[in-house]
C-alpha positions in Angstrom: -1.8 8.0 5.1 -2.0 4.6 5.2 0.6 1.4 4.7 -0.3 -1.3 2.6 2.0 -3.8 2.2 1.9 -6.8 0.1 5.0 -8.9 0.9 5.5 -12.2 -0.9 7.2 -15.2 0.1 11.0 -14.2 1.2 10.7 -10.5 2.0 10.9 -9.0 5.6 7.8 -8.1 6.7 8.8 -6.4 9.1 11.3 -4.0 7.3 8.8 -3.4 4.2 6.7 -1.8 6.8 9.3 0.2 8.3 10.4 1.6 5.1 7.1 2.6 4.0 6.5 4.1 7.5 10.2 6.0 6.3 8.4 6.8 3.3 5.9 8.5 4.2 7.5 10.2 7.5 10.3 11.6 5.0 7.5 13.9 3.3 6.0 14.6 6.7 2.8 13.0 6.3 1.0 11.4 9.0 0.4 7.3 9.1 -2.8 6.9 10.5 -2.9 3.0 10.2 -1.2 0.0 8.1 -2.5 -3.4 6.4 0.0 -6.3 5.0 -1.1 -9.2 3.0 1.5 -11.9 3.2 0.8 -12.9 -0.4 2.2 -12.5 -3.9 1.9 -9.1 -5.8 0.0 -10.9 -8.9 -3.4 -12.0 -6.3 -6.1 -9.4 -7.6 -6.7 -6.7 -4.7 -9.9 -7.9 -4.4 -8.5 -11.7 -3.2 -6.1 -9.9 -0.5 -7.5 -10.6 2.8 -6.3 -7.3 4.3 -6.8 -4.8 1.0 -10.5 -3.8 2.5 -8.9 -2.8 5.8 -6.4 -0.4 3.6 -9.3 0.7 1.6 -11.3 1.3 4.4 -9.2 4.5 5.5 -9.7 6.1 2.4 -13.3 5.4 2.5 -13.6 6.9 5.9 -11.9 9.9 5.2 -9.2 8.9 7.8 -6.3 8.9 5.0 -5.9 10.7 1.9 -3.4 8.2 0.3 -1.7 4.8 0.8 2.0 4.2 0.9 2.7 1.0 -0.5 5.5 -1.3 -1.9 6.5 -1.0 -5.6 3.9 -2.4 -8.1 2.0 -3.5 -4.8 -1.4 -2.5 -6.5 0.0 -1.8 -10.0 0.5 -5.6 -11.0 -3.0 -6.3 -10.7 -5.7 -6.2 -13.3 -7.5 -3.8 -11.2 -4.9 -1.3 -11.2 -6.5 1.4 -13.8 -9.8 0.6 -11.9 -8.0 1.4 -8.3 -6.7 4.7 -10.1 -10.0 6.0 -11.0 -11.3 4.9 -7.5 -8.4 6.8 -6.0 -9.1 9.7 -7.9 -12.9 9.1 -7.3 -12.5 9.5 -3.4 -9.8 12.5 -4.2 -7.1 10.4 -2.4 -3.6 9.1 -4.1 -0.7 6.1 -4.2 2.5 6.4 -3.8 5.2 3.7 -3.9 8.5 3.3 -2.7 10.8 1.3 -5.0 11.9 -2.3 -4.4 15.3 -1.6 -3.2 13.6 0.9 -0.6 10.9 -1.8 1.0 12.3 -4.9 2.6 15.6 -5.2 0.2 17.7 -4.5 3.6 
């Protein structure tokens, strides 16, 4: 798996990546890298600096999924798109909720 975070302004970068780390340790999968983009949720994937370095795991083959903070990718207009891309390189999201990632 891989982290992606996309922390806004006001969040603790530091603990959104330590939760999704606790995330994906708590189903036993194995973090094989991590990404953050200090940025707000609503910048299109493709304008996140650090989104190809996430992507490029899956691409690889090194990771079969990203962890990522609640409506990380989802609150972009790319999200059906990043779905089928998902699905395309037979990988998968999953997100851990806002009062899991950084609310501490």
């Amino acid at each position: 798996m891989v982290l992606y975070a996309c922390v806004p302004p006001g969040l603790n970068q530091d603990r959104v990546l330590v939760r999704l780390r606790e995330h994906a340790e708590a189903r036993d999968w194995v973090v094989v890298g991590e990404a953050l983009d200090l940025t707000s949720t609503d910048t299109p994937l493709e304008h996140r600096p650090n989104w190809a370095q996430a992507w490029a795991y899956i691409m690889t083959g090194q990771a079969t999924g990203i962890v990522t903070t609640f409506r990380a990718c989802s609150q972009t207009s790319s999200s059906q798109a990043l779905m089928k891309r998902l699905h395309d390189q037979h990988a998968f999201l999953s997100e851990a909720s806002p009062t899991e990632a950084g609310a501490r």
